[in-house]
N, C-alpha and C positions, 0 to 999 in steps of 0.2 A: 277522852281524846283531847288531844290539842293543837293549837292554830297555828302552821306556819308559815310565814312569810318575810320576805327580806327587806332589810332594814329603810329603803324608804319607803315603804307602804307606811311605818311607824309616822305619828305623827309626836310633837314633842312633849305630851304628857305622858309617853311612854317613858317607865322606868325598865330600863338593861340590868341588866343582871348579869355578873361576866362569872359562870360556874368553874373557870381555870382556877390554877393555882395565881397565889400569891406574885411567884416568882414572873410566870407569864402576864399577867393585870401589869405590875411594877414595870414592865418594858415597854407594854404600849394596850393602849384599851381605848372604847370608848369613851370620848370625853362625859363627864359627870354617872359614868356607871358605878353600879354598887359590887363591890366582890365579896360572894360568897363562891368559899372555893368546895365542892364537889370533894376535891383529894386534896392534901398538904402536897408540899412540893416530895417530900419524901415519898408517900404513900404513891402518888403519879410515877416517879423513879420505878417503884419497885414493881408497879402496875407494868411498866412496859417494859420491864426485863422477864417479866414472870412471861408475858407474850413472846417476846423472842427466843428466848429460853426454853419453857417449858410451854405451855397449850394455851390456846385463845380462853378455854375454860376457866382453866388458875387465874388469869388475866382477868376475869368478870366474877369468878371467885371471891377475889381480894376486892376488888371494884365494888361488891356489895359489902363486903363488911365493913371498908371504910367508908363508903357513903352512909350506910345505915347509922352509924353512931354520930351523926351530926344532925341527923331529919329532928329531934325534936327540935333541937339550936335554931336552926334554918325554918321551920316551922312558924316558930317565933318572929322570926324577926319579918318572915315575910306576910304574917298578919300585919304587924308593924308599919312595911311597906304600902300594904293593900292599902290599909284606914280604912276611914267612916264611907270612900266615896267612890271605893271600890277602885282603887289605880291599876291603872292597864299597866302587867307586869310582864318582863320581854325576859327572857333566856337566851343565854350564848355562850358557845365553848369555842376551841377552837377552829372548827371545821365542819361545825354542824353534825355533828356526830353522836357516840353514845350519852357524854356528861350531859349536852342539852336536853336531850332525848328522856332519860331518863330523871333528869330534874323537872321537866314540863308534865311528862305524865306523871309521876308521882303525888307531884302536888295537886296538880289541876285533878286526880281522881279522887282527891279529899277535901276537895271543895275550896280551892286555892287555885284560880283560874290564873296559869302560867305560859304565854305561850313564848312561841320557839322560833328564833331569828334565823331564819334560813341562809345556810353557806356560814355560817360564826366569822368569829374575826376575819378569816379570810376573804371571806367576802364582802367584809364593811372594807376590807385594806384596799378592796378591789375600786369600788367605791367611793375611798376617797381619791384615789389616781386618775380616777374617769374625770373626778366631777369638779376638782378643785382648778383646773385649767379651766372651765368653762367661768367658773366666777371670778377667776381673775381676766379672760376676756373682756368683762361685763362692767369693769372699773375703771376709772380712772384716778392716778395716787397721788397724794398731794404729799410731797416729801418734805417733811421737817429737818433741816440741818443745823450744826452747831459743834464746836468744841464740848468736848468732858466735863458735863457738871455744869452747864447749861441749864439742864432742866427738862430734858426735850422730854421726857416719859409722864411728869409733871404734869406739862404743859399737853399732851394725848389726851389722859385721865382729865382735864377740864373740859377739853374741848369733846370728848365722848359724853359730859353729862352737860351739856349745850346741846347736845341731840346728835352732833355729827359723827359719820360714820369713821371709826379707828381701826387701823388693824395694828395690836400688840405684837410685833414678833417676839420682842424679849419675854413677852410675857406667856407666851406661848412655846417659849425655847426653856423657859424659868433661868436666864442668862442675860446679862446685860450687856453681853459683845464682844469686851475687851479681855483682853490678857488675863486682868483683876476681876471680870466681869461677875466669879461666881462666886464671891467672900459674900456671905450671911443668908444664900439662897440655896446650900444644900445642890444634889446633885442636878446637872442641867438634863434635860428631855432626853427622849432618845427623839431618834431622825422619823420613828412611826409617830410615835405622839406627837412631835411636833408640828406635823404637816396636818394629823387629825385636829390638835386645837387652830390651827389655821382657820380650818374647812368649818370649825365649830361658831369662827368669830365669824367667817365670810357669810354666814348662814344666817347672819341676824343683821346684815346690810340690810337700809331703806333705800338708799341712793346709790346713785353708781362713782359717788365721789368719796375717795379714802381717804384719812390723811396716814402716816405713817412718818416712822422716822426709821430717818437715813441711817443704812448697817451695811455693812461687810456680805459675801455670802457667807462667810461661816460665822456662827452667833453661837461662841462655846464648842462643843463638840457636833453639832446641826449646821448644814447648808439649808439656807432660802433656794428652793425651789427657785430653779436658772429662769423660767420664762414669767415668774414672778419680781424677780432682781431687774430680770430688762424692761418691767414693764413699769417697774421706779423710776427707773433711770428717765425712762421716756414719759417720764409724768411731770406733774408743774413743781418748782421748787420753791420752798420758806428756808429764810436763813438766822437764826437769832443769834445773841451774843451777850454775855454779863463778865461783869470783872472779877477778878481773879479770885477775890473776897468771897462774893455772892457763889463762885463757883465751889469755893472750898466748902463751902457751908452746904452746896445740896449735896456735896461726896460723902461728907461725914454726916447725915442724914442719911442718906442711900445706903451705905456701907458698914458702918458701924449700927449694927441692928441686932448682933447676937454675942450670948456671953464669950465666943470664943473667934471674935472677929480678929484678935489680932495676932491668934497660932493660923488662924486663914490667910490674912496678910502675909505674912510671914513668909507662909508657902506659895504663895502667888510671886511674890517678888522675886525667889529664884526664878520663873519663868521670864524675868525679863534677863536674864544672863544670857541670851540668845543675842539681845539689841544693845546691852547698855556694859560696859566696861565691869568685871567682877568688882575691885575697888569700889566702884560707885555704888551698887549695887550693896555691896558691904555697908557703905556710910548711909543709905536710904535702912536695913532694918536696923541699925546699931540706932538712930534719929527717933526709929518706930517703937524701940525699947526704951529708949529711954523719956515716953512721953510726946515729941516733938509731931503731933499727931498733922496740926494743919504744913507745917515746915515740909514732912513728907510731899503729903495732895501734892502742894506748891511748886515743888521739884519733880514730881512726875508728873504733871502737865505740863510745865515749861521746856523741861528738860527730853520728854518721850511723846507723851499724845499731841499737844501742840503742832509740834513740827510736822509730826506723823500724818495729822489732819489736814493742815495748808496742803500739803501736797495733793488731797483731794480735793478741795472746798474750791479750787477757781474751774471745777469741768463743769458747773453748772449757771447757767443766766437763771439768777432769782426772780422770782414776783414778785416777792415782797421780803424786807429785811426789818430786822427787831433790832432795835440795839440796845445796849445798858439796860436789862430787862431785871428788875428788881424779886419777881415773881411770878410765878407761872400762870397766875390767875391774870397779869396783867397782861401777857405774852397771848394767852387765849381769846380773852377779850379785842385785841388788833387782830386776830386772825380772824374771830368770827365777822369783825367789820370788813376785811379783806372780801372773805367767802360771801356773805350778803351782798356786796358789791359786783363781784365775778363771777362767782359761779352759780347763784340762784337767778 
């Protein structure tokens, strides 16, 4: 037999185990779960046409014999998992149903104690909707502002290993915001995942003070949760600033990170054919081809985010402003003198 219960009874040296397909893991999971898929995405297809089609029987038919030629694979890996120290190992499908079901007993009757996440993803989905407003009640968000290329993510990433409390949305969106936002980052989150890694960071607050930086509600193809966005807004402001130089230099850091960063360029700049003149538009990738790497940045902040940004940057009274910030370590460093100051 095996043990089950719903997902916060878990505590976090439980390892999840998500038994869907590939293709279901890929859209939205558990953050840091492991996927062993139960059926390939094909085998699941055929699984659930054989039920509608033909008999629930054929359906569980097919469901053992493709399960059965993975168990010694999965066998494997989940000694693997277990170790020297015996790791509480968690099962999940999507609905709490047969994949779980039959992955927990299986193993846990051969001596591979597996137990089984009550309600599967959808009840973790449930969970995270309940639970993620209540930890955004519980904070107050110290909003980092600034032009493109500022640093502002930089400048999180210090200030999180200073001890204080971050919340990544880019990094949780795997999107950096902007139009350009997702040259060298592969594709962005879906709207499930994103709100799950939210709920994954909110979850390892000490304090009720966040810093975060200032976003849009759409981050890529993701909205920020609306009573999260207002609860920015309504929180204290930072404003930094670097010169154009220092700005070029963290974009071509940030951006140019993979071998095919500039057929990704490339394609992002048509999207700005929406706001910025074709012609121009034309003379920005001909510049891009031909080398003129920083010439580009230079002209799409001056010429597109720049302006774009003023237009938001006077709705806030700051605390405190950086200016000519040479690096982010130094930009950290005045915040954390700020925050020792105010808010401890």
């Amino acid at each position: 037999m095996f043990l089950e219960l719903p997902y916060e009874k878990f505590n976090e040296n439980a390892i999840f185990i998500d038994v869907r397909t590939e293709m279901e893991y890929e859209e939205s999971h558990i953050p840091n779960s492991i996927n062993i898929p139960l059926f390939t995405n094909e085998e699941r297809k055929e699984i659930g046409t054989a039920y509608k089609q033909e008999s629930v029987d054929q359906a569980r038919r097919l469901g053992v014999k493709y399960a059965s030629r993975k168990m010694n694979e999965t066998f494997e890996k989940l000694l693997e998992l277990r170790g020297d120290h015996n790791q509480r190992l968690v099962a999940y499908c999507a609905r709490g149903g047969y994949r779980s079901t039959f992955f927990s007993t299986a193993f846990s009757s051969i001596g591979i104690s597996v137990l089984k996440m009550k309600g599967g993803y959808k009840a973790y989905r449930k969970y995270v909707m309940e639970t993620l407003p209540i930890y955004n009640d519980e904070v107050e968000y110290i909003v980092v502002h600034g032009n493109t290329g500022t640093g502002k993510t930089d400048i999180l990433k210090n200030l999180r290993e200073k001890g204080l409390d971050v919340l990544d949305l880019e990094g949780a969106a795997n999107h950096r915001g902007s139009l350009l936002g997702s040259i060298g980052l592969g594709e962005c989150k879906s709207q499930k995942q994103f709100e799950s890694n939210i709920l994954e960071q909110m979850s390892a607050f000490k304090t009720d003070h966040v810093y975060v930086e200032a976003e849009s509600r759409r981050i890529g193809k993701v909205m920020v949760p609306k009573y999260i966005h207002e609860k920015m807004r309504d929180g204290k402001h930072i404003f930094v600033s670097g010169d154009i130089d220092y700005r070029v230099g963290i974009i071509k850091k940030d951006y140019i990170a993979r071998e095919n960063w500039k057929e990704e360029s490339m394609e992002a700049l048509d999207t700005l054919l929406k706001y910025m003149d074709k012609s121009r538009v034309a003379e920005l990738k001909d510049s891009l081809e031909k080398g003129d790497v920083d010439g580009v940045i230079k002209k799409l902040m001056l010429e597109y985010y720049d302006p774009m940004y003023m237009n938001k940057s006077d709705t806030y009274e700051y605390e405190l402003k950086i200016e000519d910030i040479t690096d982010a370590e130094f930009a950290a460093d005045r915040i954390e003198e700020w925050h020792k100051i105010n808010i401890l």
